[in-house]
Backbone as CSV, one residue per row, in Angstrom:
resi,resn,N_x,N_y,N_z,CA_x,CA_y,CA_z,C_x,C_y,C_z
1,UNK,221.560,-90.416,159.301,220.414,-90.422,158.425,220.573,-89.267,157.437
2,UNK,220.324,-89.842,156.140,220.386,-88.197,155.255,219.488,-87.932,154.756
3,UNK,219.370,-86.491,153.958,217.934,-86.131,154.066,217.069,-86.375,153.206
4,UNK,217.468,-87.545,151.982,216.040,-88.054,151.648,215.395,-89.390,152.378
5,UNK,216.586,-89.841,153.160,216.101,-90.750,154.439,214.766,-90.437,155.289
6,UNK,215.355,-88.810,155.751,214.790,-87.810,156.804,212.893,-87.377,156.019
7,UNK,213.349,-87.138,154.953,211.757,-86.798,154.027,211.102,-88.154,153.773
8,UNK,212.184,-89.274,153.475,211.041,-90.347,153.397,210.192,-90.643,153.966
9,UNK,210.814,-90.685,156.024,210.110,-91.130,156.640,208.887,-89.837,157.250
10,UNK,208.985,-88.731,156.482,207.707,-87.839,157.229,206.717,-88.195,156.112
11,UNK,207.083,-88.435,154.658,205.978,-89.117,153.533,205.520,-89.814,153.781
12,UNK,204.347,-89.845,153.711,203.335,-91.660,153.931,202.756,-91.871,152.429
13,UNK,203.012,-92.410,151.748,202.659,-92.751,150.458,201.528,-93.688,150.936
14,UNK,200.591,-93.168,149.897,198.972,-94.226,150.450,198.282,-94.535,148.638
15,UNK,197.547,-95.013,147.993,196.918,-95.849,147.205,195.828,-93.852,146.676
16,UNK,195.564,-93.542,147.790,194.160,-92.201,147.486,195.043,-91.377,147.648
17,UNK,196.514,-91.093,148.152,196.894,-89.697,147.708,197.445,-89.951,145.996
18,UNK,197.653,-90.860,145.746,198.306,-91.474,144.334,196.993,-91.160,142.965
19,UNK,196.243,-92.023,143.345,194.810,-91.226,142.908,194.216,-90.049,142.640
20,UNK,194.041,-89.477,143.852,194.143,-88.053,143.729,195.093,-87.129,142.869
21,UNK,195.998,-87.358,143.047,197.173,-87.182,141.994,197.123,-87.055,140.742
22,UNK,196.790,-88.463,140.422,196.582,-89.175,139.253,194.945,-88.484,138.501
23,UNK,193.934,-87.811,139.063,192.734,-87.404,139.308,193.412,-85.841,138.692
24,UNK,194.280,-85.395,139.346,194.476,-83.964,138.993,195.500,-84.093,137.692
25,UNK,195.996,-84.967,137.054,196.657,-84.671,136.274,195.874,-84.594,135.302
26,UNK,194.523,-85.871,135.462,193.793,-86.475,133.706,192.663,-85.126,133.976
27,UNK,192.352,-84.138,134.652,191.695,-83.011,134.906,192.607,-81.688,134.264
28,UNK,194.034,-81.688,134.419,194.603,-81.269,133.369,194.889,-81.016,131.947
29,UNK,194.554,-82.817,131.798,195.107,-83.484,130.019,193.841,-82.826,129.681
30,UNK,192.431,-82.982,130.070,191.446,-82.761,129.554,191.287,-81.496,129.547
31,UNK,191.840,-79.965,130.490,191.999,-79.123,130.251,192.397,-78.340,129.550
32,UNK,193.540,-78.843,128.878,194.562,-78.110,127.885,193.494,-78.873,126.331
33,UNK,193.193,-79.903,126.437,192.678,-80.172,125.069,191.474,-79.340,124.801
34,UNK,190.547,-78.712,125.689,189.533,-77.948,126.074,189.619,-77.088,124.851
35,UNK,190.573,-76.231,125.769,191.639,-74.885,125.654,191.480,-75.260,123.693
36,UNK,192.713,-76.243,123.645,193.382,-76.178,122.700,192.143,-76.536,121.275
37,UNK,191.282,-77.146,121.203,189.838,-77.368,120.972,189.002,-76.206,120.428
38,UNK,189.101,-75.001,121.400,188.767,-73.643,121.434,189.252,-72.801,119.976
39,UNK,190.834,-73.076,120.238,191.284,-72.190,119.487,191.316,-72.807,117.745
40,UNK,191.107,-74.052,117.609,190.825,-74.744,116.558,189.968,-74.632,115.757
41,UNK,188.786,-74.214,116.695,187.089,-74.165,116.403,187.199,-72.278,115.867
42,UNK,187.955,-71.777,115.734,188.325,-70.931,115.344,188.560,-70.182,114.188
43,UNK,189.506,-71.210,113.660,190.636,-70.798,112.251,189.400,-71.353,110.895
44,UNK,190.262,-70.556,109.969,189.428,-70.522,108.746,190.353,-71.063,107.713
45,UNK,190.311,-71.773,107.554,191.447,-72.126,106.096,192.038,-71.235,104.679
46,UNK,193.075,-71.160,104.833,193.423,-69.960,103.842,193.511,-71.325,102.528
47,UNK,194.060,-70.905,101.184,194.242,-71.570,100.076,195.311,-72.510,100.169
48,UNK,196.264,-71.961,100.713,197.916,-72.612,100.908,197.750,-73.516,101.692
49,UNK,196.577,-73.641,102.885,196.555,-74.531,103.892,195.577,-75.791,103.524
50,UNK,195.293,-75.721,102.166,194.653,-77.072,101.513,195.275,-77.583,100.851
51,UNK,195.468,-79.020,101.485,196.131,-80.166,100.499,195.690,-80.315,99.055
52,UNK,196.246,-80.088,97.911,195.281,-80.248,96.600,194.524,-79.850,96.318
53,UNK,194.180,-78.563,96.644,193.397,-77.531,96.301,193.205,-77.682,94.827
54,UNK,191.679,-77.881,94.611,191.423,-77.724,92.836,190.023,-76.885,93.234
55,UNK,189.838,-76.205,92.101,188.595,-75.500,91.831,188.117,-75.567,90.062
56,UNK,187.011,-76.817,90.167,186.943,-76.804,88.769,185.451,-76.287,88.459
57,UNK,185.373,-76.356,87.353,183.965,-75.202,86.704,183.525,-76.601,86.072
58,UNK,181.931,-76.901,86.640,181.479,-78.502,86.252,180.520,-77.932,85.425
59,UNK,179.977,-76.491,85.841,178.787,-76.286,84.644,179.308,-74.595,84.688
60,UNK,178.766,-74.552,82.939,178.561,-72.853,82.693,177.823,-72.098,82.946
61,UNK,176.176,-72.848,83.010,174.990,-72.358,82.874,174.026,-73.086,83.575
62,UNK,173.821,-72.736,85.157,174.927,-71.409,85.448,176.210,-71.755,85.915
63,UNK,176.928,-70.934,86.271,178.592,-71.130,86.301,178.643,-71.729,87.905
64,UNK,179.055,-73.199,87.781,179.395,-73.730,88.931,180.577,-74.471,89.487
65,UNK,181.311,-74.168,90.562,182.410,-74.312,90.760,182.180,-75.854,91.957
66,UNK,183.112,-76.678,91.621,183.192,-77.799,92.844,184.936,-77.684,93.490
67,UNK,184.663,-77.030,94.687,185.875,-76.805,95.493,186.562,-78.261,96.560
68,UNK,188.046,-78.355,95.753,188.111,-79.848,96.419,189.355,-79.980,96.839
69,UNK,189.853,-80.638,98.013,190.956,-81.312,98.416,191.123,-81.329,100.148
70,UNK,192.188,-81.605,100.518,192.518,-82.124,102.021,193.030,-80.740,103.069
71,UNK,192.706,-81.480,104.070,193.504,-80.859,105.182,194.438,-81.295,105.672
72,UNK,195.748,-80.985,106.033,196.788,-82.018,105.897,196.730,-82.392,107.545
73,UNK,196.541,-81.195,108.125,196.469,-81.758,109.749,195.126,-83.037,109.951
74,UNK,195.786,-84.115,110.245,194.753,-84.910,110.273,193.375,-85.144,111.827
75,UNK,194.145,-84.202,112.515,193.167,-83.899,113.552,192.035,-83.090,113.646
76,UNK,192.103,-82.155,112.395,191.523,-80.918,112.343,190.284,-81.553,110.879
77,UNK,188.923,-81.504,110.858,187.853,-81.748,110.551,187.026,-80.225,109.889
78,UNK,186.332,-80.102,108.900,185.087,-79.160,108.217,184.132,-79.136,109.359
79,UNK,184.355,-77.727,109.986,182.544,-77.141,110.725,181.569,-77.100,110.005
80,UNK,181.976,-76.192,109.524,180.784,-75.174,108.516,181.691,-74.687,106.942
81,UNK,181.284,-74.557,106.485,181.354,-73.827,104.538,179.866,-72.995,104.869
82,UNK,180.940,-71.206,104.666,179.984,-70.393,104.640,180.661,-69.292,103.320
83,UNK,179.530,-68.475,102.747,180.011,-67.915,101.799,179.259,-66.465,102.272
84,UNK,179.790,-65.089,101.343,179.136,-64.019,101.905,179.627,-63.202,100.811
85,UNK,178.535,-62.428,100.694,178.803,-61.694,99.390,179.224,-60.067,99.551
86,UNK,180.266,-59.569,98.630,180.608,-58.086,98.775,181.123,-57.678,97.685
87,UNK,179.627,-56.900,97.758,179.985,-56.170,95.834,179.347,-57.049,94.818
88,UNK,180.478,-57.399,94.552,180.646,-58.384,93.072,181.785,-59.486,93.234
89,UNK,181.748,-59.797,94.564,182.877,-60.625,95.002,182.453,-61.741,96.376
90,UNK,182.290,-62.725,95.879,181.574,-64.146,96.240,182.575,-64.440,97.328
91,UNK,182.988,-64.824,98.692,183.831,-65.483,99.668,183.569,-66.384,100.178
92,UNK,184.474,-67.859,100.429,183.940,-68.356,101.314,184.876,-68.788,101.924
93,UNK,184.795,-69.370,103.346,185.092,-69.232,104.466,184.800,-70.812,104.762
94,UNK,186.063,-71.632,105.076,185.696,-73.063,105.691,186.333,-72.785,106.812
95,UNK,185.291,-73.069,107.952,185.998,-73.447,109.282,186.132,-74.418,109.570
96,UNK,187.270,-74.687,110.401,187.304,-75.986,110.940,187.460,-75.999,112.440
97,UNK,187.322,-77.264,113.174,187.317,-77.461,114.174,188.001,-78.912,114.757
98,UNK,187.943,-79.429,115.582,188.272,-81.281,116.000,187.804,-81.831,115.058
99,UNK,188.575,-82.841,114.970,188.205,-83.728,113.348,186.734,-84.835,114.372
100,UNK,185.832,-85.172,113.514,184.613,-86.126,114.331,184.745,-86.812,113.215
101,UNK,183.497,-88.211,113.419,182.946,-88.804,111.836,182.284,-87.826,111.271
102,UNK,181.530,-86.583,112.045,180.888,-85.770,111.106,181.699,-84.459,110.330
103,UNK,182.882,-84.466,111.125,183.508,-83.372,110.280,184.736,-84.297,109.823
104,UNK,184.703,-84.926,108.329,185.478,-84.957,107.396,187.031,-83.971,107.241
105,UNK,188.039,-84.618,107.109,189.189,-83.633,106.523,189.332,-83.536,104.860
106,UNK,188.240,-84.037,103.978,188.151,-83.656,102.752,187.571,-82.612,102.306
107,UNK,187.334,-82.055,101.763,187.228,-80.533,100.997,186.059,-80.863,99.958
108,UNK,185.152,-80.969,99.764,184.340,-81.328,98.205,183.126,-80.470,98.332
109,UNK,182.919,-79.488,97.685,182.205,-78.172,97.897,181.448,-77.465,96.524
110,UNK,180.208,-77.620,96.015,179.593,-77.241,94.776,179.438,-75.308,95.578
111,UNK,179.270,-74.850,94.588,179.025,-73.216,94.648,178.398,-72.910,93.420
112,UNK,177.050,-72.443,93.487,176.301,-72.194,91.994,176.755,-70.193,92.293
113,UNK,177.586,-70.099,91.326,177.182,-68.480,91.474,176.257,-68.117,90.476
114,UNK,175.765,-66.638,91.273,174.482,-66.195,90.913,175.443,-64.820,89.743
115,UNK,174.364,-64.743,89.108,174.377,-63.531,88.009,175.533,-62.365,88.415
116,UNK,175.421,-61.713,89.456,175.949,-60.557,90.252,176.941,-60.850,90.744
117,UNK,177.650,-61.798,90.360,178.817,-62.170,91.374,179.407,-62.475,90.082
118,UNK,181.195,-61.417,90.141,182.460,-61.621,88.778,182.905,-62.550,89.133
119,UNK,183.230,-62.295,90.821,184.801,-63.182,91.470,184.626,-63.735,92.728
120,UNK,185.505,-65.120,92.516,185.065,-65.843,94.274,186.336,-65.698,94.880
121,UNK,186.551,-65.560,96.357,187.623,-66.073,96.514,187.421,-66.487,98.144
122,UNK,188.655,-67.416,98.319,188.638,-68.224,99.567,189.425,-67.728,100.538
123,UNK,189.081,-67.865,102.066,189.614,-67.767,103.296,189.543,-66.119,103.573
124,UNK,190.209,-65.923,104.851,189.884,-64.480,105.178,190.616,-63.823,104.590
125,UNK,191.801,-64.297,103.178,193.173,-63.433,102.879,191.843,-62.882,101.758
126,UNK,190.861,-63.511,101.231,190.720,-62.883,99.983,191.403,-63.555,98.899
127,UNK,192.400,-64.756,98.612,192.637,-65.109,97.515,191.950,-65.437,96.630
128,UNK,191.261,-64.627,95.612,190.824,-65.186,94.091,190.994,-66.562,93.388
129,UNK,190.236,-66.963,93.434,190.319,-68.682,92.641,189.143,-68.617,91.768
130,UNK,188.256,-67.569,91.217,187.676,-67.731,90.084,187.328,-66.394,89.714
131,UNK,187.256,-66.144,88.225,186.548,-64.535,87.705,185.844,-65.133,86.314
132,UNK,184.563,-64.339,86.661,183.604,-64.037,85.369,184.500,-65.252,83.918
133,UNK,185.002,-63.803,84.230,186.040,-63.845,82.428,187.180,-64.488,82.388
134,UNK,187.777,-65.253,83.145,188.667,-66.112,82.715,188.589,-67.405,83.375
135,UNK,187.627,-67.583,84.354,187.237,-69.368,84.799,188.337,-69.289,85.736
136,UNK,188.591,-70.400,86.321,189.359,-70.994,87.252,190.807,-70.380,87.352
137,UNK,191.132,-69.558,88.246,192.401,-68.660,88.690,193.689,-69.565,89.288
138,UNK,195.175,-69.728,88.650,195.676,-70.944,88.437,196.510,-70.601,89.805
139,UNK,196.967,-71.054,90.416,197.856,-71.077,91.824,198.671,-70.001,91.647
């Protein structure tokens, strides 16, 4: 007898240890997507990481910008569009998270700036995409 002969016969393969099994793996799959879910719900989109990034100026008065294009990861969906002001310098900040029907991977975003604000710019780098005095800041 050799010894996967010898291990076969101390194994009893049954229908509920297979299950069980099968129970701890899809308790896994759903673990790591958890996890991985987490760290998604996270990130903020820099400029480079938008598909077709345009920022056009639809009105002067007052000066309003419509921020537009894709996310190329098609899993990854719009949380929130938040903006925050410092100084004289307008930011905003798209998070994203798991793509849903409610979070879209398109980009289409009006911004009325106010009087006190020269310059906008996007993601946590700080890239500039608009000033006062020269409109729309080119790639």
């Amino acid at each position: 007898m050799g010894i996967l002969e010898g291990l076969a016969g101390k194994f009893k393969w049954s229908p509920r240890l297979y299950l069980r099994k099968r129970g701890k793996i899809f308790a896994a799959l759903i673990a790591t997507n958890l996890i991985s879910s987490c760290y998604i719900g996270d990130r903020v989109l820099e400029r480079g990481s938008v598909g077709n990034f345009q920022v056009q100026e639809v009105s002067k008065n007052p000066p309003t910008l419509r921020l537009s294009g894709y996310i190329p990861d098609s899993g990854v969906g719009i949380r929130t569009i938040a903006t925050s002001k410092s100084g004289r310098l307008c930011q905003v900040l798209v998070h994203v998270a798991l793509a849903t029907k409610e979070r879209p991977g398109n980009l289409d975003y009006k911004l009325v700036i106010p009087d006190d604000i020269d310059a906008v710019s996007f993601g946590e780098e700080n890239a500039v995409i608009w000033l006062r005095s020269l409109g729309p800041v080119p790639q």
